[in-house]
N, CA, C and O atoms as a GROMACS GRO file, in nm:
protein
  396
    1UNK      N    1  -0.436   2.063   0.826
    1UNK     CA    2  -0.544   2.069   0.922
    1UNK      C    3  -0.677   2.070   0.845
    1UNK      O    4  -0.698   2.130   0.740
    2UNK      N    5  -0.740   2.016   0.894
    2UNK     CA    6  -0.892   1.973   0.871
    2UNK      C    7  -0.990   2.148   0.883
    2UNK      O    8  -1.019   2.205   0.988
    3UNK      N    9  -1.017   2.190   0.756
    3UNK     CA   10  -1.114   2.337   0.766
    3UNK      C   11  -1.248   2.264   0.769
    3UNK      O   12  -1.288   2.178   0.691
    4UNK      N   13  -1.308   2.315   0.876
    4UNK     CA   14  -1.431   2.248   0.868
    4UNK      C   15  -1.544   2.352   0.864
    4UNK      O   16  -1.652   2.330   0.918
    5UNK      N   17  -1.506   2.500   0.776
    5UNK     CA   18  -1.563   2.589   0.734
    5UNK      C   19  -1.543   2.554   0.568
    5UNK      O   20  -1.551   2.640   0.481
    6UNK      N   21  -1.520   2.431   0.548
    6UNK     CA   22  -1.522   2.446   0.417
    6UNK      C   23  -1.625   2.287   0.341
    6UNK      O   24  -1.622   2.192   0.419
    7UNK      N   25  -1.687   2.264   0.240
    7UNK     CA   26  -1.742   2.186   0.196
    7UNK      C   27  -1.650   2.039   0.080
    7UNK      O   28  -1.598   2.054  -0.030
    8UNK      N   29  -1.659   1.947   0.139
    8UNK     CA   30  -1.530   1.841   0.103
    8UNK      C   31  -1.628   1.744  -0.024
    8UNK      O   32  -1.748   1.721  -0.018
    9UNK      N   33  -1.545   1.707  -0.118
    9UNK     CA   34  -1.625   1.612  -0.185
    9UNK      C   35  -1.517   1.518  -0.248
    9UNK      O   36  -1.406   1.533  -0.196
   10UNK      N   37  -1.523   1.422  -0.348
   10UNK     CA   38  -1.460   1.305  -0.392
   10UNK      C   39  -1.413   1.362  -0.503
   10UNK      O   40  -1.494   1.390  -0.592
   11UNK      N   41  -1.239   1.397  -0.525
   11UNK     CA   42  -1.191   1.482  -0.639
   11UNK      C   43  -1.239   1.382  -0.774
   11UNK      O   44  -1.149   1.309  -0.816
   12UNK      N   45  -1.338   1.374  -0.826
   12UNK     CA   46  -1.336   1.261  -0.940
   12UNK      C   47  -1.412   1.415  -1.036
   12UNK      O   48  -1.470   1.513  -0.990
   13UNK      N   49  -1.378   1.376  -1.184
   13UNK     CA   50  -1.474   1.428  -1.301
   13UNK      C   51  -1.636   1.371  -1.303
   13UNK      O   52  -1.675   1.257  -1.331
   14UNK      N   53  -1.706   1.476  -1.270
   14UNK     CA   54  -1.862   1.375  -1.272
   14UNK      C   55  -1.934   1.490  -1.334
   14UNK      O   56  -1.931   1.606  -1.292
   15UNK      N   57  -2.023   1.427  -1.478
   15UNK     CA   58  -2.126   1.507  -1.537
   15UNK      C   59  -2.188   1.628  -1.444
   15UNK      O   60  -2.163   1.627  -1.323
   16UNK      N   61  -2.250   1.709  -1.488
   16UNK     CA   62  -2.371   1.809  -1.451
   16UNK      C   63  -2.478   1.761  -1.393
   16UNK      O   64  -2.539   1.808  -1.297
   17UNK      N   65  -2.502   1.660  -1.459
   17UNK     CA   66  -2.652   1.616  -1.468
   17UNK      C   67  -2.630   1.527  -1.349
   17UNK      O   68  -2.710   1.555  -1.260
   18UNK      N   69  -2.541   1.421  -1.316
   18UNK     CA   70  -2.499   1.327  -1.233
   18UNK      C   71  -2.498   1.432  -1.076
   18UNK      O   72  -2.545   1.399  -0.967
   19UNK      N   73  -2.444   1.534  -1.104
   19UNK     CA   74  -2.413   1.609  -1.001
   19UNK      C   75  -2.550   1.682  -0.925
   19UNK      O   76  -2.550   1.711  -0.805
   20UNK      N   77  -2.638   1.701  -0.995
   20UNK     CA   78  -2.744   1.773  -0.949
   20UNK      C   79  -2.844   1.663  -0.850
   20UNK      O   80  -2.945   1.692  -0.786
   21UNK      N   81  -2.780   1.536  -0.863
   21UNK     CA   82  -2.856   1.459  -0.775
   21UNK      C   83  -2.743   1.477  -0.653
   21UNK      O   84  -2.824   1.459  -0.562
   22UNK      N   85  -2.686   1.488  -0.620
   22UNK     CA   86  -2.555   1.501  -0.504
   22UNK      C   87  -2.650   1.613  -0.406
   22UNK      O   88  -2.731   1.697  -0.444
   23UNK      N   89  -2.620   1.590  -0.308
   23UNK     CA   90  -2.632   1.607  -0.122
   23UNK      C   91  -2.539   1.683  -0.042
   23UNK      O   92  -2.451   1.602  -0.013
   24UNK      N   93  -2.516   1.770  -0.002
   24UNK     CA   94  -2.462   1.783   0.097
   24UNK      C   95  -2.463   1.802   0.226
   24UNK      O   96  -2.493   1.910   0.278
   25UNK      N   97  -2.412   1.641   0.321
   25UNK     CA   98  -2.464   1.607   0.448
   25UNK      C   99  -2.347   1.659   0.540
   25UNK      O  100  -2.236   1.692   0.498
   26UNK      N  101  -2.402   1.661   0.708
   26UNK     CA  102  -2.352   1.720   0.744
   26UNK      C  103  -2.250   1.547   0.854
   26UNK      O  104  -2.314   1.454   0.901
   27UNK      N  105  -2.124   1.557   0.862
   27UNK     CA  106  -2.084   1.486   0.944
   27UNK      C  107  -2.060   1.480   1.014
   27UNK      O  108  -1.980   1.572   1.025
   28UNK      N  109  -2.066   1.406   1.148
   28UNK     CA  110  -2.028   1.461   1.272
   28UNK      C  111  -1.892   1.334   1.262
   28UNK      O  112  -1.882   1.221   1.213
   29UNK      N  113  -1.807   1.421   1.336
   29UNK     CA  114  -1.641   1.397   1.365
   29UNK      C  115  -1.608   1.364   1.513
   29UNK      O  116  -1.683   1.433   1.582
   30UNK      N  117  -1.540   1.299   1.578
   30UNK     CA  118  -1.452   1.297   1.672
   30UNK      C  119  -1.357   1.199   1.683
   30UNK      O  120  -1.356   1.086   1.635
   31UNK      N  121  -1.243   1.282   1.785
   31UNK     CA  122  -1.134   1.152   1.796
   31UNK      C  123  -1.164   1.038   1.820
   31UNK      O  124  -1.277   1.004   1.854
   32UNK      N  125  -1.041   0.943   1.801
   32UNK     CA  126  -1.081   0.776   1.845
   32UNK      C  127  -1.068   0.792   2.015
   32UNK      O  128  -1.140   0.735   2.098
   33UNK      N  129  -0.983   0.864   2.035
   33UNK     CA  130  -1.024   0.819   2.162
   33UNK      C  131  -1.009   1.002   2.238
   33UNK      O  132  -0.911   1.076   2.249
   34UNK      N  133  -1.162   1.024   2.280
   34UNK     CA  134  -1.170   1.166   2.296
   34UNK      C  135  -1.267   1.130   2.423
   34UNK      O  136  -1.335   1.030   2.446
   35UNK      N  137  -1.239   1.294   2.523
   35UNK     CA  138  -1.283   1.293   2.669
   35UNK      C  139  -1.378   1.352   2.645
   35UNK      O  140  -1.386   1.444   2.727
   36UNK      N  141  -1.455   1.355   2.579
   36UNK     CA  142  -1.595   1.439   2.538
   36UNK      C  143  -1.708   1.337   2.439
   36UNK      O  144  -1.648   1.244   2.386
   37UNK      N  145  -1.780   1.340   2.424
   37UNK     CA  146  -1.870   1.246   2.369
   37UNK      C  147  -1.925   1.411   2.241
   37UNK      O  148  -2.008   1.376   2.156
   38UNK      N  149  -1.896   1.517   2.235
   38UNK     CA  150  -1.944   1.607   2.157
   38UNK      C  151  -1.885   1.598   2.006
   38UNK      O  152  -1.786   1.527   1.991
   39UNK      N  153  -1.927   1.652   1.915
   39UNK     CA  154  -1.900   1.638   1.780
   39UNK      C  155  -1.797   1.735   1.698
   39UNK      O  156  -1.763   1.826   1.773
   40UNK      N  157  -1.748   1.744   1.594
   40UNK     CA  158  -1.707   1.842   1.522
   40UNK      C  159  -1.799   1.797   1.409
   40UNK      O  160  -1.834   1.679   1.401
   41UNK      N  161  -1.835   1.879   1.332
   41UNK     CA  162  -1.905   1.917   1.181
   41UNK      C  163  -1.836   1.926   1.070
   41UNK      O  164  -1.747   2.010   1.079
   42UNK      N  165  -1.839   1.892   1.005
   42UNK     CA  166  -1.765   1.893   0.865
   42UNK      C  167  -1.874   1.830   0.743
   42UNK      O  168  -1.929   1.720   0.738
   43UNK      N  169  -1.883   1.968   0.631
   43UNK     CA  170  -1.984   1.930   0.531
   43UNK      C  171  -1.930   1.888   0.445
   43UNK      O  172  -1.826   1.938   0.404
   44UNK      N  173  -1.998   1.760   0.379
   44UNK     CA  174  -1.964   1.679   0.259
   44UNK      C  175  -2.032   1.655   0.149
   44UNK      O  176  -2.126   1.580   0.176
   45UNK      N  177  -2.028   1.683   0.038
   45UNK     CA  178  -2.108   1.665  -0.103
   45UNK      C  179  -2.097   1.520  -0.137
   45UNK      O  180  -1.998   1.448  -0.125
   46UNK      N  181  -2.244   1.486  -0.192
   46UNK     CA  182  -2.217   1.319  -0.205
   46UNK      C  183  -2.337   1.267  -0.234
   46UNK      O  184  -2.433   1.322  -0.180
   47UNK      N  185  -2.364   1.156  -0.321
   47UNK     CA  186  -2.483   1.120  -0.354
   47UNK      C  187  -2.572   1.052  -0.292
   47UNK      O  188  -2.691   1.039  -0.318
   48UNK      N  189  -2.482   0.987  -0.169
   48UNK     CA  190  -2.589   0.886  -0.024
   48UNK      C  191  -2.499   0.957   0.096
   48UNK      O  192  -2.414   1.046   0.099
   49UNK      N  193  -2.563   0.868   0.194
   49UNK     CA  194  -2.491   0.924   0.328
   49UNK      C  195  -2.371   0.769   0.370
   49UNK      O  196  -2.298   0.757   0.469
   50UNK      N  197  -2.382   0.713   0.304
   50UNK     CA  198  -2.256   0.628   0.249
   50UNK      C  199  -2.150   0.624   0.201
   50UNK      O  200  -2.044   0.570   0.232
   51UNK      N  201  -2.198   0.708   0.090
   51UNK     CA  202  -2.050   0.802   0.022
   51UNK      C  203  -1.998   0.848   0.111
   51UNK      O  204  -1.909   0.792   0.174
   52UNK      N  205  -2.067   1.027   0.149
   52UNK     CA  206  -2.049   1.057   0.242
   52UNK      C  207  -1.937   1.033   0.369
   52UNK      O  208  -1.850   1.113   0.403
   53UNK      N  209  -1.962   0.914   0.423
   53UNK     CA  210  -1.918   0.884   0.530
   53UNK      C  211  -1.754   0.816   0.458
   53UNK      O  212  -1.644   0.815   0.512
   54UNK      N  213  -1.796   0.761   0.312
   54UNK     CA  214  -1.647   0.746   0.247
   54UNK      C  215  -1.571   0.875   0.251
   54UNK      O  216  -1.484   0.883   0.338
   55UNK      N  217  -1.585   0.953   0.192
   55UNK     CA  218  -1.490   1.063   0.166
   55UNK      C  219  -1.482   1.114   0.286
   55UNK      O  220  -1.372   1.167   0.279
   56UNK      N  221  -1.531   1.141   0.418
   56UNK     CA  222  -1.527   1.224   0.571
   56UNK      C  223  -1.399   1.104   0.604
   56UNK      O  224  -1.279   1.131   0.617
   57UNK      N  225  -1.455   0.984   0.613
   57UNK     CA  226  -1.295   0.843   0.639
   57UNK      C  227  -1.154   0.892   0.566
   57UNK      O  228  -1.035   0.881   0.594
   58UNK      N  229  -1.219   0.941   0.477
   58UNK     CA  230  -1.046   0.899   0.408
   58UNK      C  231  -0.991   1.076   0.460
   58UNK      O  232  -0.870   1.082   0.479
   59UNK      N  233  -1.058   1.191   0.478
   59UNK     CA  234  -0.977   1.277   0.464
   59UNK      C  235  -0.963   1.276   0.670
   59UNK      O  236  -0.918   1.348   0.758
   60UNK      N  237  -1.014   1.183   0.660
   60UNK     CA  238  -0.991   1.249   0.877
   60UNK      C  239  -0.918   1.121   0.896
   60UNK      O  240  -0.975   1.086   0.999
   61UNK      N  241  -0.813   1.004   0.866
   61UNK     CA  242  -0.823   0.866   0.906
   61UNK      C  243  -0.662   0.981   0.929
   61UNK      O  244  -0.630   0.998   1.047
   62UNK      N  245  -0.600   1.029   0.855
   62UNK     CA  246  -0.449   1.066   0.916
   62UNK      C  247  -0.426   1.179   1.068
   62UNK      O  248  -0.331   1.232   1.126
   63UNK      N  249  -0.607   1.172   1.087
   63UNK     CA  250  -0.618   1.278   1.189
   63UNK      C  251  -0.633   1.163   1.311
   63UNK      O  252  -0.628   1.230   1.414
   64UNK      N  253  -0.646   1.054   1.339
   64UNK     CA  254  -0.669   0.933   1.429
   64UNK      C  255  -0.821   1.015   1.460
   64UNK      O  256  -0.823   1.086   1.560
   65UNK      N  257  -0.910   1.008   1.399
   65UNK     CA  258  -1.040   1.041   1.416
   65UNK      C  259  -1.148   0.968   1.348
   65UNK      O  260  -1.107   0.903   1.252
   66UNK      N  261  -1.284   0.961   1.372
   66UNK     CA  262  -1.375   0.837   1.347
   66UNK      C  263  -1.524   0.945   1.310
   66UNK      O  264  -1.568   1.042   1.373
   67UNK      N  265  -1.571   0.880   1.191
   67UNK     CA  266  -1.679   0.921   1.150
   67UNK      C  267  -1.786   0.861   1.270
   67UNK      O  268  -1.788   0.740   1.294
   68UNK      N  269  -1.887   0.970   1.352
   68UNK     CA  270  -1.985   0.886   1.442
   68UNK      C  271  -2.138   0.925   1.388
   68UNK      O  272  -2.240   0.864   1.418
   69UNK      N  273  -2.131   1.006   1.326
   69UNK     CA  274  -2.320   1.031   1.245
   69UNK      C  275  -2.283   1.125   1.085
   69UNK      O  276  -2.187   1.184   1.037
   70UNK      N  277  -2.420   1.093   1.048
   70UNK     CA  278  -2.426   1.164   0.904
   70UNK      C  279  -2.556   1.201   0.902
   70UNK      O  280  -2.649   1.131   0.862
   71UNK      N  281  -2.560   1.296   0.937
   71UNK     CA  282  -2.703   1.404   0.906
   71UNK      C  283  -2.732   1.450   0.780
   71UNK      O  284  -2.644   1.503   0.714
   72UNK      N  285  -2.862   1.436   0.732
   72UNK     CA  286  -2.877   1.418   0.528
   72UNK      C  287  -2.972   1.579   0.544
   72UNK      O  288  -3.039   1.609   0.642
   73UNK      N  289  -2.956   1.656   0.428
   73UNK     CA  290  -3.031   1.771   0.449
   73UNK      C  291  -3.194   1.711   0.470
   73UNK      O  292  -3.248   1.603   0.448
   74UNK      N  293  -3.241   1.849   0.526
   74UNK     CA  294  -3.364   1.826   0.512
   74UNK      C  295  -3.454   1.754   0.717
   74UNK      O  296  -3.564   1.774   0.766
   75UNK      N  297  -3.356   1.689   0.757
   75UNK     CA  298  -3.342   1.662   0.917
   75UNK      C  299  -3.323   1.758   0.980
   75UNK      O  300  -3.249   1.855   0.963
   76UNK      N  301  -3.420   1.721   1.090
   76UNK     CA  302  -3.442   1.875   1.206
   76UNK      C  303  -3.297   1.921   1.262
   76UNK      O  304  -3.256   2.034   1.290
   77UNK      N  305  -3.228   1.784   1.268
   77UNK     CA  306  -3.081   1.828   1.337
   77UNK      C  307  -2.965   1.919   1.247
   77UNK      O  308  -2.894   2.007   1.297
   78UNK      N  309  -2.962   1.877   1.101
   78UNK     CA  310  -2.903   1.971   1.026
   78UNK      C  311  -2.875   2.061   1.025
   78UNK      O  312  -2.973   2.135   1.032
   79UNK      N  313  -2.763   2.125   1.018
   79UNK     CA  314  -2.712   2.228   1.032
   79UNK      C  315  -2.670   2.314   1.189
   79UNK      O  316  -2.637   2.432   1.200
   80UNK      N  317  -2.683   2.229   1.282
   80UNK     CA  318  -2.680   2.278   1.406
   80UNK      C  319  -2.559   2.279   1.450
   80UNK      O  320  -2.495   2.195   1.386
   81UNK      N  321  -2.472   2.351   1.555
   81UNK     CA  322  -2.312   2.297   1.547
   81UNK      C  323  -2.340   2.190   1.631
   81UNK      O  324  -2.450   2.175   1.685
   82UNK      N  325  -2.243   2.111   1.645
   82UNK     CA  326  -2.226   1.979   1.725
   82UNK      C  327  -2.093   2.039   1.820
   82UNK      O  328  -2.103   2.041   1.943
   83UNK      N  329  -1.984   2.082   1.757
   83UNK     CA  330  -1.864   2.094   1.804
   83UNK      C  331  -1.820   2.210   1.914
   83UNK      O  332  -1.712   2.269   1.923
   84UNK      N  333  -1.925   2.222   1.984
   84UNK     CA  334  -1.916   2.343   2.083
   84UNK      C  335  -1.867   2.293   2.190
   84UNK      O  336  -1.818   2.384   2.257
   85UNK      N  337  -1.853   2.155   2.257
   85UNK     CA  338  -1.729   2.116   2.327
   85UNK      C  339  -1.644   2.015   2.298
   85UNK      O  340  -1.599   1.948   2.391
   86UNK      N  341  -1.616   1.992   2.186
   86UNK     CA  342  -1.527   1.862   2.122
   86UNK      C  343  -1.406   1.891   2.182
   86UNK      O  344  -1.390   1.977   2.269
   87UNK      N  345  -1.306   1.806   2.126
   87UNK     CA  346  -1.203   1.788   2.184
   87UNK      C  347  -1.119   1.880   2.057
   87UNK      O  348  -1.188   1.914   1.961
   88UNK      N  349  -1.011   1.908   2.059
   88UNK     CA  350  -0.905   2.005   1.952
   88UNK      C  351  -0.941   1.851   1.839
   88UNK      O  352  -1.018   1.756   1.855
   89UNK      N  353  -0.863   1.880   1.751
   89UNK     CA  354  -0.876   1.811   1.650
   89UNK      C  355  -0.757   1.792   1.659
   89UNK      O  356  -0.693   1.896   1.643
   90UNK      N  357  -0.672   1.670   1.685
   90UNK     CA  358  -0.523   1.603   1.632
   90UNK      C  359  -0.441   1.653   1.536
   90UNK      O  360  -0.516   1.702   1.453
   91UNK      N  361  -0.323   1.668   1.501
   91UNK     CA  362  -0.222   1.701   1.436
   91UNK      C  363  -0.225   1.576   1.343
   91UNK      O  364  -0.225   1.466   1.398
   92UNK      N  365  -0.228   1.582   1.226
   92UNK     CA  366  -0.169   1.468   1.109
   92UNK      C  367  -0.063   1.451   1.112
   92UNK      O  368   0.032   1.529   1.116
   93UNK      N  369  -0.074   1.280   1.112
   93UNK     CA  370   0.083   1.290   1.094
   93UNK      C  371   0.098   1.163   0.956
   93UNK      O  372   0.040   1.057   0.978
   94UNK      N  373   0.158   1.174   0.850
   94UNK     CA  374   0.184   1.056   0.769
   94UNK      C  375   0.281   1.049   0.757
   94UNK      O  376   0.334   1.153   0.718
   95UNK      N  377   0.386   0.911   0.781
   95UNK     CA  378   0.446   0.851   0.779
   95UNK      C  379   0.538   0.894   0.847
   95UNK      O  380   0.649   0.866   0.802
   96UNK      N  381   0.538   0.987   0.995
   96UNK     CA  382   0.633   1.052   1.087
   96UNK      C  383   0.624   1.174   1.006
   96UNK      O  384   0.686   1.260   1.068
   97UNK      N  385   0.586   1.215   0.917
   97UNK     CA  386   0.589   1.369   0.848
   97UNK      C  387   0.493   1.448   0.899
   97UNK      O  388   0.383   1.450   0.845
   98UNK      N  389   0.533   1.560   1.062
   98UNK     CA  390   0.372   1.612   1.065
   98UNK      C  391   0.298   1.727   0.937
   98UNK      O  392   0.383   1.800   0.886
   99UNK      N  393   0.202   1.740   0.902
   99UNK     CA  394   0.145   1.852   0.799
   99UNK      C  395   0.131   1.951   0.934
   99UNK      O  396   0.087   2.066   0.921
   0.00000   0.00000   0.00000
């Protein structure tokens, strides 16, 4: 299951120095196909809001869920919850194996 009290980034080895330019934006989440138009939040470390939206894809795509905004610090909307009426968040399932 997807903690979205926790901060997600791209498991790679990356300098100090490389790292101090890195971001952490806020993503908004929901199912592909959800009865609510509201968000879930999930924070991501990352050097654009491109990245970003790479690494939020790859860890929510086994959740049938779709990246819909990327809020960059520093925006009035940041940090606000989104997910106060979203829909539950889906069960993973890969390859018929649920997690």
């Amino acid at each position: 299951m997807i903690d979205l009290n926790k901060t997600y980034a791209r498991p790679v080895e990356i300098s100090s120095y490389l790292r101090s330019f890195m971001s952490t934006f806020q993503v908004g989440i929901r199912n592909r196909e959800a009865k609510s138009s509201a968000l879930h939040s999930m924070m991501v470390t990352a050097l654009d809001s491109d990245r970003a939206v790479e690494v939020a894809q790859d860890l929510i795509n086994p959740y049938d869920m779709i990246v819909k905004s990327v809020t960059a610090p520093g925006d009035e909307a940041y940090g606000l919850a989104l997910g106060i009426d979203a829909d539950p968040i889906a069960v993973a399932n890969y390859d018929g194996y649920t997690l």
